[in-house]
N, CA, C and O atoms as a DFTB+ gen file, in Angstrom:
672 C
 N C O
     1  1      51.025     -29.221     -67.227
     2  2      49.982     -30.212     -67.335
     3  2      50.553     -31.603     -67.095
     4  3      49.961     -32.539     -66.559
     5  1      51.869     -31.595     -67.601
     6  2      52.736     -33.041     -67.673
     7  2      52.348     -33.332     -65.971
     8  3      51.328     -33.848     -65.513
     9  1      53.435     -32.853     -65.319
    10  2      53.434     -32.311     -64.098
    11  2      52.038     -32.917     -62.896
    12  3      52.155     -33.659     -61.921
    13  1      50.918     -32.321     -63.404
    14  2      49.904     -32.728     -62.683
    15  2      49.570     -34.092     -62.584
    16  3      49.300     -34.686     -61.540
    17  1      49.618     -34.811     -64.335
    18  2      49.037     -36.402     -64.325
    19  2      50.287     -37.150     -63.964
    20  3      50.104     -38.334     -63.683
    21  1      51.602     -36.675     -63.908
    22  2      52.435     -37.218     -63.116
    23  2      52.346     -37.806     -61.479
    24  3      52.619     -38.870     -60.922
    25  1      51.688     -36.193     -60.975
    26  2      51.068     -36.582     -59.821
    27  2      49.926     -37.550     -59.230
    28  3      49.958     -38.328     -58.277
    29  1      49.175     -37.308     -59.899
    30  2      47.950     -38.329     -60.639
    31  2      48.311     -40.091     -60.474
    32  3      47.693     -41.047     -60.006
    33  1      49.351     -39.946     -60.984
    34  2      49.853     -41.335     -60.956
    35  2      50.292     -41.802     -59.629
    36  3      49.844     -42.754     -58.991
    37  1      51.416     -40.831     -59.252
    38  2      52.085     -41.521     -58.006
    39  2      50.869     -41.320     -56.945
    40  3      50.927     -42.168     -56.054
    41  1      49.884     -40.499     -56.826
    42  2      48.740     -40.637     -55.826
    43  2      48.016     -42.194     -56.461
    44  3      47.565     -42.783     -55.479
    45  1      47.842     -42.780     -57.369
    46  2      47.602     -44.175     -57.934
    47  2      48.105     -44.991     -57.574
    48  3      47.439     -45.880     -57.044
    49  1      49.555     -45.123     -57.670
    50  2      50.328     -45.903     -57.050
    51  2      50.544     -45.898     -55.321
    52  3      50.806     -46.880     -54.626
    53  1      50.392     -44.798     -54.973
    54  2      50.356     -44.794     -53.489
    55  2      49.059     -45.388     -52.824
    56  3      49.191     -45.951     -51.738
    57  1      47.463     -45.276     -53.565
    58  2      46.822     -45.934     -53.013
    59  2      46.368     -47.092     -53.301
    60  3      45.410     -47.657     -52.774
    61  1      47.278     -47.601     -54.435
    62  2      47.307     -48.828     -54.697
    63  2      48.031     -49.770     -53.543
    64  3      47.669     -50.868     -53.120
    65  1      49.062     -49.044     -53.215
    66  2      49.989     -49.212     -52.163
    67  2      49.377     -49.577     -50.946
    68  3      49.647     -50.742     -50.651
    69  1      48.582     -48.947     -50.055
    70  2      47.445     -48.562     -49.282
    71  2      46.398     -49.788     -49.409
    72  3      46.370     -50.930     -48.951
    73  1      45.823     -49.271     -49.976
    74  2      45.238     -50.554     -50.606
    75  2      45.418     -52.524     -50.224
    76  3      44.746     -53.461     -49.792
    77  1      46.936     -52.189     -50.800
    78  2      47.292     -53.849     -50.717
    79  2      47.699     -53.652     -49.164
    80  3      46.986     -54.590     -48.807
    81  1      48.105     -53.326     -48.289
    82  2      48.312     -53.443     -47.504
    83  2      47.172     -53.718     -46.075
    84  3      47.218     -54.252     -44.967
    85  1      46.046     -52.873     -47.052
    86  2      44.770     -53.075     -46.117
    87  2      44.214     -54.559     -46.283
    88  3      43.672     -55.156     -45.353
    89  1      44.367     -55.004     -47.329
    90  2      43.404     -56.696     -47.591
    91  2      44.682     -57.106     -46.991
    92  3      44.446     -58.015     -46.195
    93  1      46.240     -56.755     -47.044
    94  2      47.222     -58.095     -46.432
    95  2      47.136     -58.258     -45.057
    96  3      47.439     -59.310     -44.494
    97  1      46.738     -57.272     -44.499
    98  2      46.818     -57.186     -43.182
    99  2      45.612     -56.668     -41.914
   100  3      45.693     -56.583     -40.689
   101  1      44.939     -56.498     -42.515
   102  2      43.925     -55.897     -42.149
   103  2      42.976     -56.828     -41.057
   104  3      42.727     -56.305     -39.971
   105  1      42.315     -58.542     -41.411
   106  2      42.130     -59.071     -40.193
   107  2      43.152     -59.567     -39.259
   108  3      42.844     -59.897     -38.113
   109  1      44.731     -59.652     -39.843
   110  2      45.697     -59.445     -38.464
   111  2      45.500     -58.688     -37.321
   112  3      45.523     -59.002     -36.131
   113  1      45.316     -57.705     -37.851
   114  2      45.567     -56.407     -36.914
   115  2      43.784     -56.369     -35.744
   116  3      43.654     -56.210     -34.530
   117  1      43.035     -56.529     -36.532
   118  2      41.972     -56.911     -36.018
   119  2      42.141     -58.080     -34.758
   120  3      42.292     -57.998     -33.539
   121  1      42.050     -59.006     -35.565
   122  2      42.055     -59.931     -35.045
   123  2      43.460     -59.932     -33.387
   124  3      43.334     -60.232     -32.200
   125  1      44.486     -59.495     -34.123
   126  2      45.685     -58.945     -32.577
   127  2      44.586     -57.996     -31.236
   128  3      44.446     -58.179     -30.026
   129  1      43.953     -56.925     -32.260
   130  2      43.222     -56.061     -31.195
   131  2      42.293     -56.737     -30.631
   132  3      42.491     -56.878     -29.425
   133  1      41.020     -57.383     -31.163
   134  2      40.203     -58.473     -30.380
   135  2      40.499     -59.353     -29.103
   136  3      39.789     -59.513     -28.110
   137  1      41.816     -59.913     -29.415
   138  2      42.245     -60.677     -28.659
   139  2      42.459     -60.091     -27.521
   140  3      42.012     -60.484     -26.444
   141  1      43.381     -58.800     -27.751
   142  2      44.125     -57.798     -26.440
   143  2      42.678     -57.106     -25.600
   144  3      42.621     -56.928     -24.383
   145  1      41.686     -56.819     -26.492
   146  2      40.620     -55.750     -26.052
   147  2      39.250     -56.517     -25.845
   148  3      38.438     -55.907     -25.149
   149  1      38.925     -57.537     -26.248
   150  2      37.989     -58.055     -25.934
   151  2      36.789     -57.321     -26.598
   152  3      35.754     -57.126     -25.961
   153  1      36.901     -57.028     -27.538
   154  2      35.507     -55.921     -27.960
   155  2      35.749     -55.874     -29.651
   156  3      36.875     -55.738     -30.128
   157  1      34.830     -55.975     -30.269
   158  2      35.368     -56.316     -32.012
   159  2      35.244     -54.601     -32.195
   160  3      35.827     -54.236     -33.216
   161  1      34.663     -53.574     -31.490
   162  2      33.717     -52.500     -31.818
   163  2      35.740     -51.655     -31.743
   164  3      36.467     -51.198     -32.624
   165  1      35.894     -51.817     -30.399
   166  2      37.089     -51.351     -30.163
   167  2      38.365     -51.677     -30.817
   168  3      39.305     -50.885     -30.760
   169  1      38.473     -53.119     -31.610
   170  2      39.106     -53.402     -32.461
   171  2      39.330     -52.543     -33.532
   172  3      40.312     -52.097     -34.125
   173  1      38.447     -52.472     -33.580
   174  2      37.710     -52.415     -35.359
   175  2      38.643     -50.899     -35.257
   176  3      39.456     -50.818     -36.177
   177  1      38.650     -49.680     -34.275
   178  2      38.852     -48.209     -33.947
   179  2      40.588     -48.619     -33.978
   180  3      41.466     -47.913     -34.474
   181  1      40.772     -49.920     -33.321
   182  2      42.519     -49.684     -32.960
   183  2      42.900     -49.903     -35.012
   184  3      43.580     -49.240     -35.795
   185  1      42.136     -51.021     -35.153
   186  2      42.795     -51.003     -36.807
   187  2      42.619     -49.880     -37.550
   188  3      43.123     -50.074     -38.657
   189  1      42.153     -48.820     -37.466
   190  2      41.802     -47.691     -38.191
   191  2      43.032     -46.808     -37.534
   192  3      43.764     -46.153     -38.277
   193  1      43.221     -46.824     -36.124
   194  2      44.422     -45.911     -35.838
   195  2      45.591     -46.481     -36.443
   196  3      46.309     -45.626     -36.962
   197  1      45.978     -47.593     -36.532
   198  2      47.400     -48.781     -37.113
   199  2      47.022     -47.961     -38.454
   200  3      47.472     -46.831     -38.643
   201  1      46.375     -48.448     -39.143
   202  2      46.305     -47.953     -40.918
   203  2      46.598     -46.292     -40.649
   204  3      47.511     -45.697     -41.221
   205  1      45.804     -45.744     -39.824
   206  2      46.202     -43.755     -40.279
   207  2      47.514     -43.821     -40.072
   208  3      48.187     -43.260     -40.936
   209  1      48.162     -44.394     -39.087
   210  2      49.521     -44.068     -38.288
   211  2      50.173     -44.960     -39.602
   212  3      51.343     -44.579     -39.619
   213  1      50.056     -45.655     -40.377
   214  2      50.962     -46.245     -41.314
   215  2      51.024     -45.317     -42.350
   216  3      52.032     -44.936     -42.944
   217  1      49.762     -44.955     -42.533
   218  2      49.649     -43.988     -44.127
   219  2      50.109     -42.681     -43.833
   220  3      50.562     -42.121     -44.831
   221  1      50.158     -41.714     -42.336
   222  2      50.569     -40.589     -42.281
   223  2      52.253     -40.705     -42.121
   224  3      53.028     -39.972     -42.736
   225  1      52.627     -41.665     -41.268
   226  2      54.135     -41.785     -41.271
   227  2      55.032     -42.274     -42.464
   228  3      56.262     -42.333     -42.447
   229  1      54.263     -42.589     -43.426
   230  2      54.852     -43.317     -44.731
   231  2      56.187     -44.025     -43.849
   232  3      57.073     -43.224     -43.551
   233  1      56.372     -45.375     -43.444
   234  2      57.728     -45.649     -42.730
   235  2      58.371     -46.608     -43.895
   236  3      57.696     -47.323     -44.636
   237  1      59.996     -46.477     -43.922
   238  2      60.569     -47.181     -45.152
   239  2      60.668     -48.945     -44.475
   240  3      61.176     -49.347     -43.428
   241  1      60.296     -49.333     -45.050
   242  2      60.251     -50.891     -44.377
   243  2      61.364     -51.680     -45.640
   244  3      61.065     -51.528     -46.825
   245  1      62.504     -52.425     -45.300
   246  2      63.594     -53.302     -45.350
   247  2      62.631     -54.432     -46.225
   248  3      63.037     -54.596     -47.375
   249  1      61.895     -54.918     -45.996
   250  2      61.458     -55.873     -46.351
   251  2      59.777     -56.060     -46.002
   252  3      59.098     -55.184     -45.466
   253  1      59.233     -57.509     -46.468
   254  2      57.402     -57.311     -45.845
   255  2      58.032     -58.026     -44.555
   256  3      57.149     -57.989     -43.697
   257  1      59.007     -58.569     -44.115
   258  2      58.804     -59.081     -42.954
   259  2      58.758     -57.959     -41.822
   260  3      57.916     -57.987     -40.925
   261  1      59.969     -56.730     -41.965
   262  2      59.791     -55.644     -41.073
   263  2      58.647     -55.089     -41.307
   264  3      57.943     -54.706     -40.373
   265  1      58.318     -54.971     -42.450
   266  2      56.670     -54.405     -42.495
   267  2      55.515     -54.782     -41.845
   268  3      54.713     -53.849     -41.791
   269  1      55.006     -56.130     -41.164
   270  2      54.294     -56.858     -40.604
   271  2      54.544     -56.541     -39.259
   272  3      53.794     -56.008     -38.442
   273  1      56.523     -57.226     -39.053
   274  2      56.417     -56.525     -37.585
   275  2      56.063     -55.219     -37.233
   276  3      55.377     -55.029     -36.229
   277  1      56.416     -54.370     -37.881
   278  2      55.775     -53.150     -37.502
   279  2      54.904     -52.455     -37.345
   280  3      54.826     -51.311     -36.895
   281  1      53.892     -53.440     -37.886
   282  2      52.151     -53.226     -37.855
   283  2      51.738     -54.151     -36.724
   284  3      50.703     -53.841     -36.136
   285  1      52.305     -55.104     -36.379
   286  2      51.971     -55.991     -35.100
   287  2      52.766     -54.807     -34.076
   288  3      52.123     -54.683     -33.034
   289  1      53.550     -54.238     -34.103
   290  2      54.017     -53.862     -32.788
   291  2      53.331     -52.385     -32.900
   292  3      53.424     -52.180     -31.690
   293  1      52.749     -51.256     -33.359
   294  2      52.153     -50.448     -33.421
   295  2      50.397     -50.890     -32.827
   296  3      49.826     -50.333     -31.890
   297  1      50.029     -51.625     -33.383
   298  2      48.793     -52.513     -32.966
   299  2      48.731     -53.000     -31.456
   300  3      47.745     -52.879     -30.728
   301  1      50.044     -53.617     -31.077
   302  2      49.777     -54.176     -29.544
   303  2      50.442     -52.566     -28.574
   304  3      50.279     -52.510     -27.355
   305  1      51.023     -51.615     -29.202
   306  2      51.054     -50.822     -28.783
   307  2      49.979     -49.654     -28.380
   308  3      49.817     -49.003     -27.348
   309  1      49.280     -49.675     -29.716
   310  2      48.039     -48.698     -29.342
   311  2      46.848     -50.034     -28.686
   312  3      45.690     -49.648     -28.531
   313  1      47.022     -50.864     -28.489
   314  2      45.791     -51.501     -27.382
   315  2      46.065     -51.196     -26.438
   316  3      45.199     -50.631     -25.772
   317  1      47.695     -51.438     -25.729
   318  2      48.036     -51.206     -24.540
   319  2      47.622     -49.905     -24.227
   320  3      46.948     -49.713     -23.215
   321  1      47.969     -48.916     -25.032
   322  2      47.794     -47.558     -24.689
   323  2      46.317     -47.239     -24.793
   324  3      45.976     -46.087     -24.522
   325  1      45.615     -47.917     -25.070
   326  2      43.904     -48.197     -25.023
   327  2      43.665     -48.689     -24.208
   328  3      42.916     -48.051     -23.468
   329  1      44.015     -49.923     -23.778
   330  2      43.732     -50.025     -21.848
   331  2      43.944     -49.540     -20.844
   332  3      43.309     -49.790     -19.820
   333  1      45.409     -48.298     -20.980
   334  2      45.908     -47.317     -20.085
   335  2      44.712     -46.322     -19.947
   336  3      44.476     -45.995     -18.784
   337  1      44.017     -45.851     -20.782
   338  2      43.908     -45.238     -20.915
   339  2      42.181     -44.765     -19.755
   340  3      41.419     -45.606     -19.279
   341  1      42.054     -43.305     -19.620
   342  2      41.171     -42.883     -18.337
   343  2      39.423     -43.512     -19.043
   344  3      38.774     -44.237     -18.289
   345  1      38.976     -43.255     -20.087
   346  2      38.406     -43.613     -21.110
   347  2      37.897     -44.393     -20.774
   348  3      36.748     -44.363     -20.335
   349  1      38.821     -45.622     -20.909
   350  2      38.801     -47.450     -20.976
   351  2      38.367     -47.369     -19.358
   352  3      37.400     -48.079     -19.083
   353  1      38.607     -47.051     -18.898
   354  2      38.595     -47.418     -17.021
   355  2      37.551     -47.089     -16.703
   356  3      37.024     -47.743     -15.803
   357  1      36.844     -46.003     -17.265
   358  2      36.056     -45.644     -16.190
   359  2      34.785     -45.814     -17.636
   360  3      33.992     -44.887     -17.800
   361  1      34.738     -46.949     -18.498
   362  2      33.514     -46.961     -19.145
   363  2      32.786     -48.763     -18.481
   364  3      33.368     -49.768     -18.073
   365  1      31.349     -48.437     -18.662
   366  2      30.617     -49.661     -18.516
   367  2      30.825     -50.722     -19.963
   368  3      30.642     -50.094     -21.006
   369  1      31.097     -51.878     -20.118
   370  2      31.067     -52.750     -21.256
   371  2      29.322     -53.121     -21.565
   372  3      28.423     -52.987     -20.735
   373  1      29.252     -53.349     -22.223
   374  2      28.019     -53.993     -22.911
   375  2      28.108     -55.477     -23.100
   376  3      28.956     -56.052     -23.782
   377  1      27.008     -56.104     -22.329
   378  2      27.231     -57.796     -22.551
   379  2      26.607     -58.314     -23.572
   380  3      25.491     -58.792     -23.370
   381  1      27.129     -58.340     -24.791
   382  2      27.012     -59.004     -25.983
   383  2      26.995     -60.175     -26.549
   384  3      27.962     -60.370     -27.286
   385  1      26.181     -61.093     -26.465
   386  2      26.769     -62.647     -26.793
   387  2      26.300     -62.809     -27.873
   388  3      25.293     -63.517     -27.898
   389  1      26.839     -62.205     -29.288
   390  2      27.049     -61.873     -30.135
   391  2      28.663     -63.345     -30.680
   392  3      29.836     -63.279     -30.314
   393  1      28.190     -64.145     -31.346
   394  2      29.721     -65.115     -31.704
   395  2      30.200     -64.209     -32.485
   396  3      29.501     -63.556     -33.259
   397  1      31.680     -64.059     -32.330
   398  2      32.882     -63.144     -33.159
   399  2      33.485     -64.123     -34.008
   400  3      34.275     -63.657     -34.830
   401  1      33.322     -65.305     -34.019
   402  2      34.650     -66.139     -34.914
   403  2      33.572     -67.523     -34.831
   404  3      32.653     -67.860     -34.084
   405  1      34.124     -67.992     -35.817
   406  2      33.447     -69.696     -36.665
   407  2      34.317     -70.599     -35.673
   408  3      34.260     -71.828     -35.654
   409  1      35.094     -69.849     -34.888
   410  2      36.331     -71.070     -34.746
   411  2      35.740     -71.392     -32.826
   412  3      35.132     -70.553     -32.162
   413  1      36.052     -72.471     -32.443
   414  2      35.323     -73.071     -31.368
   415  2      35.597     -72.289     -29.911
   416  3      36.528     -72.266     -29.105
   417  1      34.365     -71.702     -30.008
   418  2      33.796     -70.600     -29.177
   419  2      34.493     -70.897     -27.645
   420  3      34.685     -69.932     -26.906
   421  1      34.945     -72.581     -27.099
   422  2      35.274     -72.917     -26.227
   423  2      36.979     -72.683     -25.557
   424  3      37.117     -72.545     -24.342
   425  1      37.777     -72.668     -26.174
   426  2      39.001     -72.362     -27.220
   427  2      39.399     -70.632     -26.852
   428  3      40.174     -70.085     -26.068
   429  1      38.595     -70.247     -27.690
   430  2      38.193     -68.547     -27.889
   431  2      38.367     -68.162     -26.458
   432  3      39.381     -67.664     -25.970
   433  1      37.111     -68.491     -25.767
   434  2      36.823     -67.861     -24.661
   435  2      38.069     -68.538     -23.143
   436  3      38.291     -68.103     -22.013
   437  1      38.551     -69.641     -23.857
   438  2      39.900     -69.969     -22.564
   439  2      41.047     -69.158     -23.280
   440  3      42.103     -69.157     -22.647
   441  1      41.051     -68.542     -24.345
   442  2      42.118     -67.869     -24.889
   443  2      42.037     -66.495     -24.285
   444  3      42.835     -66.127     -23.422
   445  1      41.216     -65.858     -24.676
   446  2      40.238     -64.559     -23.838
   447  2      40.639     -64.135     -22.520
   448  3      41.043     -63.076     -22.037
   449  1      40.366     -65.460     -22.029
   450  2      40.079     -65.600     -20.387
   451  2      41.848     -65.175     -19.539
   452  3      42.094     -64.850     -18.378
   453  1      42.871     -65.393     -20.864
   454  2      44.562     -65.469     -20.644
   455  2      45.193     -64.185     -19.918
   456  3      44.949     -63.330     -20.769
   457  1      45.588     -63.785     -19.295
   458  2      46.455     -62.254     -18.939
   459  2      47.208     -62.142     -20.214
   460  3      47.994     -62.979     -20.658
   461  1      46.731     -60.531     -20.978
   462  2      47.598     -60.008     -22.106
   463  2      48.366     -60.814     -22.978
   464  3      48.338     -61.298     -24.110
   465  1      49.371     -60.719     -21.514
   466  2      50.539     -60.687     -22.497
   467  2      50.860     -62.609     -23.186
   468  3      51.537     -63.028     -24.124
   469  1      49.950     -63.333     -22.110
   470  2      50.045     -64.774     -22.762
   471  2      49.468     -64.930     -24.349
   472  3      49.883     -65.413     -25.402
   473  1      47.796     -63.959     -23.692
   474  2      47.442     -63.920     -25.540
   475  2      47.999     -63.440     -26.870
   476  3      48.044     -64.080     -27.920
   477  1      48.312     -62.500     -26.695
   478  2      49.760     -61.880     -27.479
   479  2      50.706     -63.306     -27.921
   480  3      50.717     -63.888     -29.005
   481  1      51.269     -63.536     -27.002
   482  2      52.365     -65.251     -27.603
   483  2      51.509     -66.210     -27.960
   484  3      52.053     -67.059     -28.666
   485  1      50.232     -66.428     -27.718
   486  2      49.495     -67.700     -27.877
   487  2      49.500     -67.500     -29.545
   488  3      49.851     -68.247     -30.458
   489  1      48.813     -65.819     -29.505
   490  2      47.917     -65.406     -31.184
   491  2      49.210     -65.509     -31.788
   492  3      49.323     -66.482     -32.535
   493  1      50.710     -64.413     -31.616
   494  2      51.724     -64.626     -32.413
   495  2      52.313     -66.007     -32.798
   496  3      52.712     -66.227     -33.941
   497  1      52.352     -66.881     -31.860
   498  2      52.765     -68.007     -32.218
   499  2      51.876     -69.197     -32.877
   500  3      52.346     -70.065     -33.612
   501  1      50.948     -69.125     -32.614
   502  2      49.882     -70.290     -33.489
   503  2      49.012     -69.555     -34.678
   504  3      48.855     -70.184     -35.724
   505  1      48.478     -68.322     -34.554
   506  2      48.076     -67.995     -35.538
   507  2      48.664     -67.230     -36.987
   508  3      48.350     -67.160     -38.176
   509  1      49.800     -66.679     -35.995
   510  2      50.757     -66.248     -37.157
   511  2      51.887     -66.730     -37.721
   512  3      52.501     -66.097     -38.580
   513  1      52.345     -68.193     -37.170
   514  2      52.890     -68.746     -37.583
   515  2      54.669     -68.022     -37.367
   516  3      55.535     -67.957     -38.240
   517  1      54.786     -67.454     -35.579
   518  2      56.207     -66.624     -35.802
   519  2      57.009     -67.738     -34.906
   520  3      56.359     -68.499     -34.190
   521  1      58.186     -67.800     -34.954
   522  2      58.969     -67.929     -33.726
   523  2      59.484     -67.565     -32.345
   524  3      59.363     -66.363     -32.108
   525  1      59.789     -67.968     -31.798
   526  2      59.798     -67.282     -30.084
   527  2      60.692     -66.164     -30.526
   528  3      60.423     -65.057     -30.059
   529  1      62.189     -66.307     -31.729
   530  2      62.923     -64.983     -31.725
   531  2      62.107     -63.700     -32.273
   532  3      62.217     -62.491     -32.069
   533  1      61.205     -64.524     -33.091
   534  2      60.213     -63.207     -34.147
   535  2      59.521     -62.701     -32.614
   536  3      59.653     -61.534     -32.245
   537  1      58.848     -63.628     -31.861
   538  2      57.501     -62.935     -31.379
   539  2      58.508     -62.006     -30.139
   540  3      58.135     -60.850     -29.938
   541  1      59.493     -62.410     -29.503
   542  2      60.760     -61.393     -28.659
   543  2      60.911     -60.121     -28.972
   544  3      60.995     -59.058     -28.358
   545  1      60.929     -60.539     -30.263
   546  2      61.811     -59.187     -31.542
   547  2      60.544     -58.025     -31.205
   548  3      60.683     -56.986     -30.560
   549  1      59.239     -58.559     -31.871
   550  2      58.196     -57.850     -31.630
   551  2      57.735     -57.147     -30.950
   552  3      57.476     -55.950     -31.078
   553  1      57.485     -58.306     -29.603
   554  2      57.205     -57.677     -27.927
   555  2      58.620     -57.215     -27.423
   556  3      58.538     -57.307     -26.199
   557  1      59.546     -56.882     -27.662
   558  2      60.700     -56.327     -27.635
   559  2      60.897     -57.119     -26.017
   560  3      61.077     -56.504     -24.966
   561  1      60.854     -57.833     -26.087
   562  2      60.872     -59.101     -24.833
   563  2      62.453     -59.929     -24.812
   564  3      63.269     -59.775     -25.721
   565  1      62.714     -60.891     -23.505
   566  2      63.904     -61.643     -24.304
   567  2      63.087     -62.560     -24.828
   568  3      61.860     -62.556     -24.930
   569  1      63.932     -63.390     -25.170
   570  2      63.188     -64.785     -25.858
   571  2      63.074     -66.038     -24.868
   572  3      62.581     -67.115     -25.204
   573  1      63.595     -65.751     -23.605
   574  2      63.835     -66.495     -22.531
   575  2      62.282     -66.362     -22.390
   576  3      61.512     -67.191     -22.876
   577  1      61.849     -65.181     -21.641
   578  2      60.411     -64.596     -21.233
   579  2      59.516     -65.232     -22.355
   580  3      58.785     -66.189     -22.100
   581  1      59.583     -64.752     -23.422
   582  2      58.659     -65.077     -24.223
   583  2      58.227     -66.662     -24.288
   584  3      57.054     -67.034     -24.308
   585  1      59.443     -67.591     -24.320
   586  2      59.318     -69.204     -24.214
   587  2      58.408     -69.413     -22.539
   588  3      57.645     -70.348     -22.292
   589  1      58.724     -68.394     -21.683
   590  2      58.347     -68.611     -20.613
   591  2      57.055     -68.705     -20.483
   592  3      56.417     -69.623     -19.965
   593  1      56.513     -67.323     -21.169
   594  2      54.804     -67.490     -21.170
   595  2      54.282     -67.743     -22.319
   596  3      53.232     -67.186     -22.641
   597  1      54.960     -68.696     -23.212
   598  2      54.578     -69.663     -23.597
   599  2      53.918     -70.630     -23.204
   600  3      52.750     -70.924     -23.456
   601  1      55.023     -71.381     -22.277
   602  2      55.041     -72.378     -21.660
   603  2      53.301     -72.239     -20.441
   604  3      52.364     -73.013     -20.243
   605  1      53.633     -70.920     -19.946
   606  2      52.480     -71.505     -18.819
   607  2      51.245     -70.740     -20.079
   608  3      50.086     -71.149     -20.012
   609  1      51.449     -70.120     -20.699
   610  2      50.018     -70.301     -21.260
   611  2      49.591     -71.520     -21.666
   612  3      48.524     -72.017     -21.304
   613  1      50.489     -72.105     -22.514
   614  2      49.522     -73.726     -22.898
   615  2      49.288     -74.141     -21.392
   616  3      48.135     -74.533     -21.212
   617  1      50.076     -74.156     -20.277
   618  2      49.613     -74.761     -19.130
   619  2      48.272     -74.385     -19.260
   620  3      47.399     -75.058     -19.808
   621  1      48.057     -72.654     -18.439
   622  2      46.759     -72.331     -18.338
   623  2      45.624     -72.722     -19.156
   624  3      44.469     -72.890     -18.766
   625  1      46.086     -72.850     -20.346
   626  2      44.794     -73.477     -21.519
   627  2      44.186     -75.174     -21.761
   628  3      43.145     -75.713     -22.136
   629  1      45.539     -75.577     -21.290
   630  2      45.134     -77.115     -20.528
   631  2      44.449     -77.170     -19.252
   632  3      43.640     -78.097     -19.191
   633  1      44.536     -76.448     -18.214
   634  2      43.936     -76.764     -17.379
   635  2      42.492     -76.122     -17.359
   636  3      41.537     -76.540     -16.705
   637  1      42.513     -75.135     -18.120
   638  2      40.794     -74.641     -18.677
   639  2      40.651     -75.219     -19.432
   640  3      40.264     -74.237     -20.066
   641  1      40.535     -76.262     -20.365
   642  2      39.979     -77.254     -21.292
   643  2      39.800     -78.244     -21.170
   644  3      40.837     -78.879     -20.981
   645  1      38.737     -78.934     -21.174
   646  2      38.422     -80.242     -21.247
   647  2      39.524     -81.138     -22.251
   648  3      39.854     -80.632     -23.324
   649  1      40.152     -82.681     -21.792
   650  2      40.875     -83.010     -22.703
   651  2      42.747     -82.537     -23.431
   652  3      43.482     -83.219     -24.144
   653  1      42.947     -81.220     -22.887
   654  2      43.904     -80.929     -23.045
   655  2      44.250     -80.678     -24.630
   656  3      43.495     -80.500     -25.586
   657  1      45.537     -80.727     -24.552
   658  2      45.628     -80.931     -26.410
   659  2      46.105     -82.152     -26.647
   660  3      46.427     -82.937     -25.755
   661  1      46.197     -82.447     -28.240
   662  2      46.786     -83.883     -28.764
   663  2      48.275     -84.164     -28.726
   664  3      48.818     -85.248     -28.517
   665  1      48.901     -82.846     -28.994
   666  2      50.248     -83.275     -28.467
   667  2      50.785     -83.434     -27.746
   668  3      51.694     -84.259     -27.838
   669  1      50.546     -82.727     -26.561
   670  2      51.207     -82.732     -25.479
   671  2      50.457     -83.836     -24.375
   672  3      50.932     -84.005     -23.252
């Protein structure tokens, strides 16, 4: 009997576990897939594969920082492998003008408008607050590349925006 509520517990603690990990991370991962996929519907499916693939692999994570990366790089992994895919290619989209975000729709849609892999460095670096070595590490990129499309993404986003930005 001991035995059972023993078990009891560590299934408690495990989805307590579960749990915190879903409110810590949960519009990251979203929000990474949106960006890559353009579709909140399809998002919404990649964050549900990231969470099963976390909870079935139980992976030992070093720290929360490897823990994050490893949910960002599983995430831009299964989008990619969601745009590869026969599925994705050969379906019609639905034109939705539906606003996804509070944040200035103008912005959004020159972010959107980016090839992949710029949005990927734009979102890692301004919204998540990483460094060119973090966001490298991630996109398993050098850090040369990564500064690179950096660089012409803010280009590209200056020259689609009215005004430019304030710092530069």
């Amino acid at each position: 009997m001991r035995k059972g509520a023993e078990r009891v517990n560590t299934s408690i603690d495990v989805d307590d576990q579960i749990q915190t990990v879903l409110l810590k991370y949960s519009d990251m991962v979203i929000r990474i897939a949106f960006q890559n996929l353009k579709s909140m519907a399809d998002a919404e499916d990649i964050a549900q594969e990231v969470f099963l693939k976390l909870i079935t692999t139980h992976p030992d994570f070093e720290n929360p920082t490897h823990e994050k990366a490893w949910i960002i790089r599983v995430t831009v992994n299964l989008c990619k492998d969601f745009l590869k895919s026969s599925w994705f290619k050969k379906r019609a989209a639905l034109n939705e003008n539906i606003p996804m975000h509070d944040e200035n729709t103008e912005v959004l849609d020159a972010v959107l408008r980016l090839p992949v892999k710029f949005r990927n460095v734009i979102y890692l670096h301004y919204y998540e607050d990483m460094t060119i070595a973090q966001i490298a590490n991630i996109l398993q990129k050098k850090e040369n590349t990564v500064s690179s499309w950096l660089h012409r993404a803010r280009k590209l986003l200056k020259e689609s925006l009215t005004g430019g930005f304030d710092d530069e």
